[in-house]
C-alpha positions in Angstrom: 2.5 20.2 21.8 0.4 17.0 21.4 -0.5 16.6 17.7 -4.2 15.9 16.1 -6.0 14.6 13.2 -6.2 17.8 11.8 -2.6 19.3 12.3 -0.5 18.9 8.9 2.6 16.5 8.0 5.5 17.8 6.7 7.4 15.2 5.4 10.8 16.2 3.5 8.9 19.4 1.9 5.6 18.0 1.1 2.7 19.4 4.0 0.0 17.2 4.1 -2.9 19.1 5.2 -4.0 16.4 7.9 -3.6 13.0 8.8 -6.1 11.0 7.2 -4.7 9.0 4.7 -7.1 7.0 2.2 -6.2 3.5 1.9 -5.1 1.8 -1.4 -8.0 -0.4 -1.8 -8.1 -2.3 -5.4 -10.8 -1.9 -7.6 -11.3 -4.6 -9.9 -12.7 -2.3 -12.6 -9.7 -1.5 -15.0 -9.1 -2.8 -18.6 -5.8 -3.7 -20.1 -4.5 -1.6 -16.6 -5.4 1.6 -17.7 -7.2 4.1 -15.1 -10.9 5.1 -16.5 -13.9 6.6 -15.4 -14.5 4.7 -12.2 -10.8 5.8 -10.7 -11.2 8.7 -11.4 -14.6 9.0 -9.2 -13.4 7.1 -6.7 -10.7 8.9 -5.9 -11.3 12.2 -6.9 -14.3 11.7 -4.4 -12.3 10.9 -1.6 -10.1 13.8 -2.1 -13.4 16.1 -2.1 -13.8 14.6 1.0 -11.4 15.7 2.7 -8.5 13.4 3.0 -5.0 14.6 3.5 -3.8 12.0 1.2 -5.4 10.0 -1.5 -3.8 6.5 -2.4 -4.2 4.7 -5.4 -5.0 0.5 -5.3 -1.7 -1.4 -6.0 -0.7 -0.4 -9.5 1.3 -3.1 -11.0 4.4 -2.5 -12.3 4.1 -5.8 -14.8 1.4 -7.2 -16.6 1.7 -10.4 -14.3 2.5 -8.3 -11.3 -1.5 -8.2 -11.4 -3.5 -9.4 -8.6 -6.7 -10.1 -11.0 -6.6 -9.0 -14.7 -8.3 -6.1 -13.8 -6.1 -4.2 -11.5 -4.3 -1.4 -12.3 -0.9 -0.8 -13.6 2.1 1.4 -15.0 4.0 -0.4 -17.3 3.7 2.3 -20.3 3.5 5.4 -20.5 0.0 5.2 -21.7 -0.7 4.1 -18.2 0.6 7.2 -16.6 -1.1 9.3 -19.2 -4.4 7.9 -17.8 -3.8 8.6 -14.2 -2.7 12.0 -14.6 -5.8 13.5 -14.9 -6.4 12.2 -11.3 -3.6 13.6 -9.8 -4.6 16.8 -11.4 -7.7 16.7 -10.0 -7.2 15.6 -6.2 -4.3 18.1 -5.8 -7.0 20.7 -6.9 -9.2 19.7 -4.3 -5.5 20.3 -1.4 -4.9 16.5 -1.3 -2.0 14.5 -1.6 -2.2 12.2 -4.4 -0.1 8.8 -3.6 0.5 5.7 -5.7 1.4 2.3 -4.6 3.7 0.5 -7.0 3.2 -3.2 -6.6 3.8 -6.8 -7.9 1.4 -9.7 -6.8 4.3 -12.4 -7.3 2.6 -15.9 -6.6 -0.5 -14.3 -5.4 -1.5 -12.6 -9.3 -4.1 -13.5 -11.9 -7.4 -14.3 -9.6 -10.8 -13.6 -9.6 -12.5 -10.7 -8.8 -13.9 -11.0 -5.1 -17.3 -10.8 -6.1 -17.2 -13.0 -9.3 -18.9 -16.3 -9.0 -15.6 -18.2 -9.0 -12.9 -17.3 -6.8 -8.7 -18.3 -6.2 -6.8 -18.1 -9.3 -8.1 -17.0 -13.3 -7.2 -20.9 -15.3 -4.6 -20.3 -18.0 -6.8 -21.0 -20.8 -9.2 -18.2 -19.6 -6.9 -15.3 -19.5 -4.9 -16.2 -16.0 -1.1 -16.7 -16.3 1.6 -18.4 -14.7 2.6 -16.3 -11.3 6.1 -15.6 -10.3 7.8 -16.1 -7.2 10.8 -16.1 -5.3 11.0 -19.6 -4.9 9.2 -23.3 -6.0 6.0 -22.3 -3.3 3.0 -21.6 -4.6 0.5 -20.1 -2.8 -2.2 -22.8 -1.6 -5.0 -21.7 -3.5 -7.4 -25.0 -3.6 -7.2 -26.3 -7.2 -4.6 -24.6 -8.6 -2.6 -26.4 -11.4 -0.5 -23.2 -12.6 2.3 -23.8 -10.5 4.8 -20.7 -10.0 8.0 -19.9 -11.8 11.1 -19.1 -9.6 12.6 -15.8 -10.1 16.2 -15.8 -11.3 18.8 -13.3 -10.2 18.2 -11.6 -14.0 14.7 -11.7 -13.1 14.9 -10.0 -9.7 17.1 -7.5 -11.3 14.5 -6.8 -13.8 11.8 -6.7 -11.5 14.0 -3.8 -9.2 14.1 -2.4 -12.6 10.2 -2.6 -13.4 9.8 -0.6 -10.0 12.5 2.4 -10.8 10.6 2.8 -14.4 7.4 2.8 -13.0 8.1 5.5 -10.2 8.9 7.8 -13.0 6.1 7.1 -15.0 4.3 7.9 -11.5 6.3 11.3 -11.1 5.5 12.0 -14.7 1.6 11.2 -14.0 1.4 13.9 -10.8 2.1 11.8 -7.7 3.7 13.4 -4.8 4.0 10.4 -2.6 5.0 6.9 -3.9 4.6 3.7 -1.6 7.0 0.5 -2.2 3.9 -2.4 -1.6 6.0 -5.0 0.6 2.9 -6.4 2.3 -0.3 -8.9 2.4 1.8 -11.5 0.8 2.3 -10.1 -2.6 5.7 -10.5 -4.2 8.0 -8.6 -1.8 6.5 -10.0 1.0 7.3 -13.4 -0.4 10.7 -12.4 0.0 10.4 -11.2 3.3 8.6 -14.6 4.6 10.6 -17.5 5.1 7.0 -19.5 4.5 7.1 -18.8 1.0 11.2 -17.6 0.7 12.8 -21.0 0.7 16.0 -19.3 -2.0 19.8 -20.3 -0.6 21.4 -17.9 -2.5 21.8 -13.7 -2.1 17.7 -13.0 -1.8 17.3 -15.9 0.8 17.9 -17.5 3.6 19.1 -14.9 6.6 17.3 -11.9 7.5 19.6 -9.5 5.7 19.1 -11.6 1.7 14.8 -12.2 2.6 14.9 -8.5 3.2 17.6 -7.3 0.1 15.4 -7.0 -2.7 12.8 -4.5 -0.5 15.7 -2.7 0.0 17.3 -2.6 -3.7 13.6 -1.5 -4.3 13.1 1.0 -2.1 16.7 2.7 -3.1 15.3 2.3 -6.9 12.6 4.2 -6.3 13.9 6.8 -3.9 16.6 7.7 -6.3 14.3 8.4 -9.4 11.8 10.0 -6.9 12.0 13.6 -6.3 14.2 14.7 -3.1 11.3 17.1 -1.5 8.4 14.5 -2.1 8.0 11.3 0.1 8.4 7.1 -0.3 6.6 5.3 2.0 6.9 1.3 2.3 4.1 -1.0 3.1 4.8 -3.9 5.4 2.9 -6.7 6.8 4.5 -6.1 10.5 4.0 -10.3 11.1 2.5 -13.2 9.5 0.6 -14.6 12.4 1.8 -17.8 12.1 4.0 -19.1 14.9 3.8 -22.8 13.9 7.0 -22.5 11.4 9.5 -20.4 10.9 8.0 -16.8 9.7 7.9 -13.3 9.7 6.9 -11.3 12.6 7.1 -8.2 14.7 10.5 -8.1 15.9 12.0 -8.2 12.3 9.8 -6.0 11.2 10.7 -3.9 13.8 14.5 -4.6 12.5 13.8 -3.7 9.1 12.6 -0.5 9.8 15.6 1.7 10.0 16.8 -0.3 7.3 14.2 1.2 5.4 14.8 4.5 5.9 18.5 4.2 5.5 16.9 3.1 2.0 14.9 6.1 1.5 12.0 5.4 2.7 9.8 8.5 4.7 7.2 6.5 6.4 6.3 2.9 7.2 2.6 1.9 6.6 2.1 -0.8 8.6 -0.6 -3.4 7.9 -0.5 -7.5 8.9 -0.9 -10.7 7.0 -1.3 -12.3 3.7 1.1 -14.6 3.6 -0.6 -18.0 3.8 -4.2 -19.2 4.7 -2.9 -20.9 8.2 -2.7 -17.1 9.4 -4.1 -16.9 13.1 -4.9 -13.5 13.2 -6.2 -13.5 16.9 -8.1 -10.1 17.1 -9.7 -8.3 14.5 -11.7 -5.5 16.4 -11.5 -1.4 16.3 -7.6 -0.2 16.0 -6.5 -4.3 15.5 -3.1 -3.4 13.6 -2.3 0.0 15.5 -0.1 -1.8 17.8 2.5 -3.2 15.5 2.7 0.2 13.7 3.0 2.0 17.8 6.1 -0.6 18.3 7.8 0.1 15.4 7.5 3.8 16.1 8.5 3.4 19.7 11.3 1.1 19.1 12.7 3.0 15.9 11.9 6.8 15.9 10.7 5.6 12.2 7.6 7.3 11.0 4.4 4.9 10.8 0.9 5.2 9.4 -1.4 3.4 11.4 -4.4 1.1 9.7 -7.0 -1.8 10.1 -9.9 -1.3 11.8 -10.4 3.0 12.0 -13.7 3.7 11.7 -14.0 7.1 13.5 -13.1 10.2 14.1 -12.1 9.7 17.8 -10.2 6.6 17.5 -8.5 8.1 14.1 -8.0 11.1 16.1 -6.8 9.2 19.5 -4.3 7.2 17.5 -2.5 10.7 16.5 -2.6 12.4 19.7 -1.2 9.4 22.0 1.4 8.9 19.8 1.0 5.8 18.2 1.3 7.2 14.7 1.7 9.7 12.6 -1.0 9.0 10.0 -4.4 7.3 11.0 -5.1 4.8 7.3 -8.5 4.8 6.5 -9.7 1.9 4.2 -12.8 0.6 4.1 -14.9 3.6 5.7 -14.0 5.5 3.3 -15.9 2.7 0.8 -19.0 3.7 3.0 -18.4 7.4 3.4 -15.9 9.2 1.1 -16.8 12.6 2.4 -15.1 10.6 5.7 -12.1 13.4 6.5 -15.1 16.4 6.5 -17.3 13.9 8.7 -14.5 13.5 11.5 -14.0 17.4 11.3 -17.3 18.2 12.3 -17.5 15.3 14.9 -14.3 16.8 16.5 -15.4 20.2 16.5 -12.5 21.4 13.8 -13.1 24.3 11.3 -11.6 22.8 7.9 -12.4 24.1 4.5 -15.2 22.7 2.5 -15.5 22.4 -1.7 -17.4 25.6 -2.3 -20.0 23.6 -3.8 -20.7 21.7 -0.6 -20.5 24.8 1.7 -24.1 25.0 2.1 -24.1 21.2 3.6 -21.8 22.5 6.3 -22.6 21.8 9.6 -22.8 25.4 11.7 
């Protein structure tokens, strides 16, 4: 039977009611970490909307696991205390509400993409020195901070900052955690031999680059509950073929390595490694094809994103196979009532909010 947009997941014992997922797209808008007001609209929203899940931006798991100062994060409890109220909410509305647990690593402490300045926050302003895996910091033009190399007490740490904050996640009303190993952010910097230059246990050969996603991903899956999913977002290549880098084919190796680790699903997304990227095609559907290898090649369930924009390509990616969630992102910026949109497009009956069921198209 050839599956839709509209069918449900059932992943361990979790349904999700469709296939849409909403991108975790940051929003610049928190103080101190904490989840306020605008979260809680923006997400909420997208749940009323229809979406099967409902992802929240990167949530640090440090204070310097920031991207900019004004990301979100789960370092306290106080933290979870504030997101809960969310999760409350878009499981009333039949959505699955998801977190992804991240750290920046050499990439944290910039602007805001819309502030007048732009690349990293200067220490004297409130930016901080980053942390990587190894002396390689990321080529931001005028950056004097440098980057401190992790030790192996810090890596261990950091695998620990991950396991505490997927129980403050459980604790806040998450179903569905995701392990953020993508866009060049910390354990992507592990992954990359551009920015992994280590010779010890975390560097070097495939298996150390790819150790610490996997000590991570085994964190979280063992605090996680056993019926509720982990999902792990990977950059599926570089697109850089000029040096020694990451690509498809690892990617494609890591995979089962990941689910071996715990992991349900692999959301699969490109890039972010280093500026020198090539990225040679960036029209409708531009990423789907990394996430259909890995499927094809693995049996490994993949969630498909970059580039859906509408209900028939969402809804084409599902039923030819090429993965089993269609990632929404930045359409559902410009429409959050997207999921009930592609319903009516496609001719499907879904359930509307009661208060929006006079809007319903007939």
């Amino acid at each position: 039977m050839t599956e839709t947009l509209f069918d449900p997941l059932t992943i361990r014992s979790t349904e999700i009611p469709n296939r849409i997922m909403v991108s975790p797209m940051c929003q610049y808008s928190s103080v101190d970490g904490l989840a306020d007001d605008w979260h809680n609209v923006h997400l909420g929203s997208r749940a009323v909307g229809g979406a099967g899940i409902v992802m929240a931006e990167a949530t640090a798991v440090t204070p310097d696991g920031r991207i900019s100062p004004q990301d979100l994060g789960i370092w306290s409890d106080e933290h979870a205390d504030a997101l809960a109220p969310i999760t409350q909410f878009i499981r009333s509305q039949g959505s699955m509400p998801a977190i992804q647990l991240a750290h920046a690593g050499r990439k944290a402490g910039t602007y805001r993409p819309w502030e007048e300045h732009s690349g990293p926050v200067p220490l004297d302003t409130g930016g901080w020195v980053p942390v990587a895996p190894s002396d390689v910091p990321y080529p931001y033009e005028g950056d004097d901070r440098g980057v401190r190399k992790l030790s192996i007490d810090d890596i261990e740490q950091i695998i620990a900052d991950f396991r505490a904050a997927a129980v403050r996640a459980k604790h806040a009303g998450f179903e569905i955690a995701e392990v953020h190993a993508a866009h060049g952010y910390l354990l992507h910097e592990f992954l990359s031999p551009i920015s992994n230059t280590r010779d010890d246990d975390y560097g070097g050969t495939f298996e150390n680059r790819a150790r610490i996603v996997l000590e991570i991903t085994e964190a979280v899956r063992e605090v996680w509950d056993d019926d509720k999913p982990v999902f792990v977002r990977i950059s599926a290549t570089d697109w850089i073929d000029d040096r020694p880098s990451w690509d498809l084919q690892q990617s494609i190796k890591l995979a089962p390595l990941l689910q071996a680790a715990g992991a349900d699903l692999i959301d699969v997304s490109s890039g972010g490694i280093h500026p020198d990227q090539a990225i040679t095609n960036t029209g409708p559907g531009y990423q789907v094809s990394f996430a259909e290898a890995i499927r094809n090649e693995t049996d490994v369930p993949v969630g498909a994103v970059g580039g859906i924009t509408d209900a028939t390509h969402a809804d084409a990616v599902i039923r030819n196979e090429r993965a089993d969630l269609a990632i929404v992102g930045r359409e559902h910026l410009r429409d959050p009532y997207f999921a009930l949109h592609a319903a009516s497009e496609l001719g499907v009956d879904v359930e509307w909010p009661p208060q929006y069921r006079r809007a319903k198209p007939r």
